[in-house]
Structures are given as structure tokens and as C-alpha cells.
C-alpha positions in Angstrom: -27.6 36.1 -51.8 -24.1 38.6 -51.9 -25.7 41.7 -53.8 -22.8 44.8 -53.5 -25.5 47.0 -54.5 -28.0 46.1 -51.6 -27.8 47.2 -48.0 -28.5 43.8 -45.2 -28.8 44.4 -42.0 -25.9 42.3 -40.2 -28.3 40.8 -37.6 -31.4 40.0 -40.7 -31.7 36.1 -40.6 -31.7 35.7 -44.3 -31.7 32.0 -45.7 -28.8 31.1 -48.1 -30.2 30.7 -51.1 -32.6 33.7 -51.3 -31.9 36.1 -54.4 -31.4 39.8 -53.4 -31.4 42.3 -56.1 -29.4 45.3 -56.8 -31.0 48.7 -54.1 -32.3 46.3 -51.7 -32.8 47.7 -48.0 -33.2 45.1 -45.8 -33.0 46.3 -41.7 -32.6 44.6 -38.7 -35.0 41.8 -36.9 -35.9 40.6 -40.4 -36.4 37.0 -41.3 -36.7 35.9 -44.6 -37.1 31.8 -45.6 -35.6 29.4 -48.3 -36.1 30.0 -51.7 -37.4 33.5 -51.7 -36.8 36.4 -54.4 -36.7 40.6 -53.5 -36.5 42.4 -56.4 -34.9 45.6 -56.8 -35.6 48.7 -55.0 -37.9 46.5 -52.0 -37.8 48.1 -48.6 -38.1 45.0 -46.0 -38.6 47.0 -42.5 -38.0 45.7 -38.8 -40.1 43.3 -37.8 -40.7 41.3 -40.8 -40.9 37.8 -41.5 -41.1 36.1 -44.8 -41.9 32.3 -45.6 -40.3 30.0 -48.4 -40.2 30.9 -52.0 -42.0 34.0 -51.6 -41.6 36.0 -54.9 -41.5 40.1 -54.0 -41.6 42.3 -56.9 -39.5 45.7 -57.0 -40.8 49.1 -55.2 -42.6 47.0 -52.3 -42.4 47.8 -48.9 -43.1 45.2 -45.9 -43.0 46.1 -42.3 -43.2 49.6 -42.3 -44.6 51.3 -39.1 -48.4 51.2 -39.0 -50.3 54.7 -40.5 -51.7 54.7 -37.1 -52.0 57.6 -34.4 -52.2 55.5 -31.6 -49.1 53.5 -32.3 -46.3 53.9 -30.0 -43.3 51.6 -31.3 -44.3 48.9 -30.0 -42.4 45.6 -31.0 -44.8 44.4 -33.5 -44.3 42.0 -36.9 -45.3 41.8 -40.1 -45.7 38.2 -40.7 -45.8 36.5 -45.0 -46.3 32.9 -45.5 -44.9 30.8 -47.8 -45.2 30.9 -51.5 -46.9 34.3 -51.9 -45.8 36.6 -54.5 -46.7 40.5 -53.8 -46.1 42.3 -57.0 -45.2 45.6 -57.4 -45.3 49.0 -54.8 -47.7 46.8 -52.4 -47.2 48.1 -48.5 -47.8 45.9 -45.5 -47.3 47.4 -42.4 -46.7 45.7 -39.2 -49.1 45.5 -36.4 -49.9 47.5 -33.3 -50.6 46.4 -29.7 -54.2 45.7 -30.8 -53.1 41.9 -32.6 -49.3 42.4 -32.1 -49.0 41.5 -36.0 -49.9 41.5 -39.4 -50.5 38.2 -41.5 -50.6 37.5 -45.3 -51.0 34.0 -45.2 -49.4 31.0 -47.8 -50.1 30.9 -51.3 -51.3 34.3 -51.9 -51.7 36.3 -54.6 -51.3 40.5 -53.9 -51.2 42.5 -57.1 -49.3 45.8 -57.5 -50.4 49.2 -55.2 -52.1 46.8 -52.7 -51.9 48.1 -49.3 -52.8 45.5 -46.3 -53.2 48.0 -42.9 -51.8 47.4 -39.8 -53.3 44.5 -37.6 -54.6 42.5 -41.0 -55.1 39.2 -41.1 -55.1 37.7 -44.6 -55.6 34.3 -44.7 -53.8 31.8 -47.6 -54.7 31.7 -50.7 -56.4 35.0 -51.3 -56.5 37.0 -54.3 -55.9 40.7 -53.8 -56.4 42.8 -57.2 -54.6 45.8 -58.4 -54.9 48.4 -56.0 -56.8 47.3 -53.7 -57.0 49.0 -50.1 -57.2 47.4 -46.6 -57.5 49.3 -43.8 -56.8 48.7 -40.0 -57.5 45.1 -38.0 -59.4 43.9 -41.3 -59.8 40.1 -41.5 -60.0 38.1 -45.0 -60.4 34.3 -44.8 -58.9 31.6 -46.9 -59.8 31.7 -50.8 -61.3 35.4 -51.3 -61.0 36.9 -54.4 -61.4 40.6 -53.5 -61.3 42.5 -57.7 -59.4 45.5 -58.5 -59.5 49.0 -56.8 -61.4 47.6 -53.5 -61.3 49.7 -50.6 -62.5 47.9 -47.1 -63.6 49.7 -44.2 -61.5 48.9 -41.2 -62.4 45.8 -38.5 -64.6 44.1 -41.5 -64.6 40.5 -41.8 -64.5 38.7 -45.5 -65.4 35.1 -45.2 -64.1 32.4 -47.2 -64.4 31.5 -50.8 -66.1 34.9 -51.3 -66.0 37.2 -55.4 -65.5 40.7 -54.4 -66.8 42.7 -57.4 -63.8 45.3 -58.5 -63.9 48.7 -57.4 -66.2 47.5 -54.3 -66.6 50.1 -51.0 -66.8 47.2 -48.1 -68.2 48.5 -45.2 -70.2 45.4 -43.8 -69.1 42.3 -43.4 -69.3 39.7 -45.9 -70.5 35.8 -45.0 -68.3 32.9 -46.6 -69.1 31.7 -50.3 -70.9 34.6 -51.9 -70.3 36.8 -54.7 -70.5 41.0 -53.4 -71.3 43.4 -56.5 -73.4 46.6 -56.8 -73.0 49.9 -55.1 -73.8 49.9 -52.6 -72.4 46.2 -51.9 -75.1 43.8 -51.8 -75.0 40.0 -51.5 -75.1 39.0 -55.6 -75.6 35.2 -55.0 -73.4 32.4 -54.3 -69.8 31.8 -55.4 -71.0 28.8 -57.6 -67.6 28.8 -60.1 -65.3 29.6 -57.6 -67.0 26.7 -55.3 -67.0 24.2 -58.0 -63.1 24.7 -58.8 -62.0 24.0 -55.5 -64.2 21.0 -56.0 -67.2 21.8 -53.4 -69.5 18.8 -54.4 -73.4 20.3 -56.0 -74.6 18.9 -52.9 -73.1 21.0 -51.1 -73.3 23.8 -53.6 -77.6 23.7 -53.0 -77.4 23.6 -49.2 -75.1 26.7 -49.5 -77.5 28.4 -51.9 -80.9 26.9 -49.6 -78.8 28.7 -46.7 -78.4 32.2 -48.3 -82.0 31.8 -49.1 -83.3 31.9 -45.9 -80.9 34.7 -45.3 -81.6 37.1 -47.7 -85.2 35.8 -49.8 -87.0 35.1 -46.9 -88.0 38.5 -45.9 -86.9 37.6 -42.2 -83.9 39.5 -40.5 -81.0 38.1 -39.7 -82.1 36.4 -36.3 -84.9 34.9 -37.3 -83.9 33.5 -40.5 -80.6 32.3 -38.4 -82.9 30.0 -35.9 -85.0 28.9 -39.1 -82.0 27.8 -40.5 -81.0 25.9 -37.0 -84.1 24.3 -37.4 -85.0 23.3 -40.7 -81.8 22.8 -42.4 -79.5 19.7 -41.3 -76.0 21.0 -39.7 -73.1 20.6 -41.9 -69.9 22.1 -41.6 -70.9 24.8 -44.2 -74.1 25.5 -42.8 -72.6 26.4 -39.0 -69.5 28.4 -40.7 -72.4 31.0 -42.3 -74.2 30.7 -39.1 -71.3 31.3 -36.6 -70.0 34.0 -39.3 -73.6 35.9 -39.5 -74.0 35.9 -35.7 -70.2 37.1 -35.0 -70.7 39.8 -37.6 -69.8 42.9 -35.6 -70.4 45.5 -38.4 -73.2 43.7 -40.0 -73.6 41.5 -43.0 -73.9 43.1 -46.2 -77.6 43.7 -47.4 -79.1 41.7 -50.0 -80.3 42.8 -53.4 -83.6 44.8 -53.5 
């Protein structure tokens, strides 16, 4: 860990065996895990906390005040699970008094000029591509794949297992295990690949897609084809996550394709 060309904080918590590169800045109240890399020139800011083996490319900063007006120093984190690599000039900011922190969670993936807002909760193993943007108390569940250049309206929700198309402009929510393309956004079908590599049976790959029927084929709106659903389709644990998602929706779902 001894780098002569890095400045630590005295009181940072900093595990033994984590690698510190030359024009580090690491402050106080930081805690980083086991196993973890910062490359050069990576800015780790007060409240931060950083899991196991976490791989941090140079030029990042995590835990920088939140880009928000209403903040008022408030003793917030900025919370990074284990075994995520964020690659190069990615900013996290830590959270406000509206969540008291922001989460990337384990196992994720967040490529170069990301930006993940204050109040964020990323869940693990989500994709973020190049550049893209998240603003304010946006949630992403586990497994999203959100492409390149993305930009995502503050206080949306991104279900699980969902295909962002690259250069997307999220404004709605989007329900778990569907692909979102076109501009506007616009549900684009089911994630069939993705569902099928992390082994989702093709059972349960045709009650999803006989779900997101209902939803957007049917011609109903989203209440009625909701309590059609209820009623015609047996429950499964996939069929109440799309139904408790839809009806918790508090910017929407996205439309479908006219």
C-alpha cells in the first residue's frame, strides 16, 4: 500500500494489501476493503466506502459532494460493493439527506465518463456503458445493461435484467426483463438473450413474454391489463415482480411500440 507519491488521509481505514498508485488523494472517513486497486490520479472523497477487490481506473472520482442545491453537508456516503471495476474519469457522488447514500452494488461493471448522481442506487451486477449519465435518486436493479451515452431522468426506476439501447433519453420507468430502444424509448420486447444466459428456463421466458403482452398488445392501459393479468395468468415470482414494478411506477412505464 506505501505509495510516496500519494496523499492518505491518516484516519482512511485502508486494508493492507490494497495497491495505491502514484497521485492518489485519498481523504479522511474513507474505507476501502481487501484486495482493491486505485490507479493513478483517483480522487477518493469523505465518505466513501469501497468493497473487496474493487478495480478503480485512473482519473475517477468517488464521494465527491452531491451537484445538488439543496445539499447542506450533511454526513452522507458513497457506498461500492465488492468486485466492481469503474474504469476511467467515472464520478459518484455521495448522497444527500434524501437516502443518506449512494450504492454501486457487487460485481459491477461502470465504463469510463460514467456519472452515478447523488442518492443512486445501483444494484450488483449492472452494466453501465461509456458515458453514460445518472441523475439524482435514480434506482437500477440487479443485471441491467444500460448501452453507451444513456442519460436517465432523475427518480426513474430500471428493473432488473433489462437492454437499454445506447444513447437512450430515460424518462419513464422501465419494468424488469425488457429490451428499451427507439426515440423516444419504447418497450422493444423482452430480454430473451440476456434471460437465457443467466439461465431463466423457456418456461419462464413465455410467461414473461405472455405478461408484456397483456401490457403493451392488448390495447388496455396499464390498470386494466394489470387485473387481467391477476386474473388469467398463474402468479409466479416473475409475474408479481412486473406487476408490483408497473403499479409502483411513479413516473410511468415506458410506452410500447406504435
Amino acid at each position: 500500500m506505501k505509495q510516496p507519491l500519494a496523499y492518505v488521509h491518516p484516519a482512511a481505514k485502508i486494508a493492507s494489501n490494497v495497491v495505491i498508485d502514484p497521485f492518489v488523494t485519498i481523504d479522511q472517513n474513507v474505507e476501502i476493503g481487501e484486495g482493491t486497486r486505485i490507479g493513478s490520479n483517483v480522487t477518493i472523497m469523505e465518505g466513501a466506502r469501497i468493497g473487496k477487490n474493487c478495480v478503480i481506473f485512473p482519473g475517477a472520482v468517488i464521494g465527491a459532494i452531491p451537484q445538488d442545491l439543496k445539499f447542506r453537508g450533511e454526513d452522507t456516503l458513497a457506498i461500492i460493493g465488492d468486485n466492481t471495476t469503474i474504469r476511467e474519469c467515472v464520478t459518484i457522488n455521495r448522497g444527500t439527506a434524501a437516502r443518506d447514500k449512494t450504492v454501486v452494488g457487487n460485481n459491477c461493471l461502470i465504463m469510463a465518463y460514467c456519472h452515478v448522481a447523488h442518492d443512486c442506487i445501483v444494484g450488483d451486477n449492472v452494466i453501465m456503458s461509456n458515458a453514460t449519465q445518472l441523475a439524482g435518486e435514480v434506482v437500477v436493479d440487479n443485471f441491467a445493461v444500460i448501452g453507451g451515452g444513456t442519460l436517465v431522468h432523475q427518480f426513474c426506476h430500471i428493473g432488473s435484467h433489462v437492454m437499454i439501447q445506447g444513447g437512450a433519453l430515460v424518462n419513464k420507468d422501465i419494468p424488469p426483463y425488457v429490451k428499451a430502444a427507439r426515440d423516444p424509448i419504447a418497450y422493444a420486447g423482452i430480454n430473451s438473450i440476456g434471460l437465457r444466459r443467466r439461465n431463466f428456463s423457456n418456461e419462464q421466458i413465455r410467461e414473461i413474454q405472455e405478461i408484456y403482452r397483456y401490457l403493451y398488445l392488448s390495447g388496455l392501459n396499464v390498470t386494466d391489463a394489470i387485473e387481467r393479468i391477476e386474473a388469467e395468468l398463474p402468479a409466479t415470482k416473475e409475474r408479481d415482480e412486473i406487476i408490483l414494478f408497473a403499479r409502483n411506477a411513479k413516473r410511468g412505464i415506458i410506452r410500447g411500440y406504435v
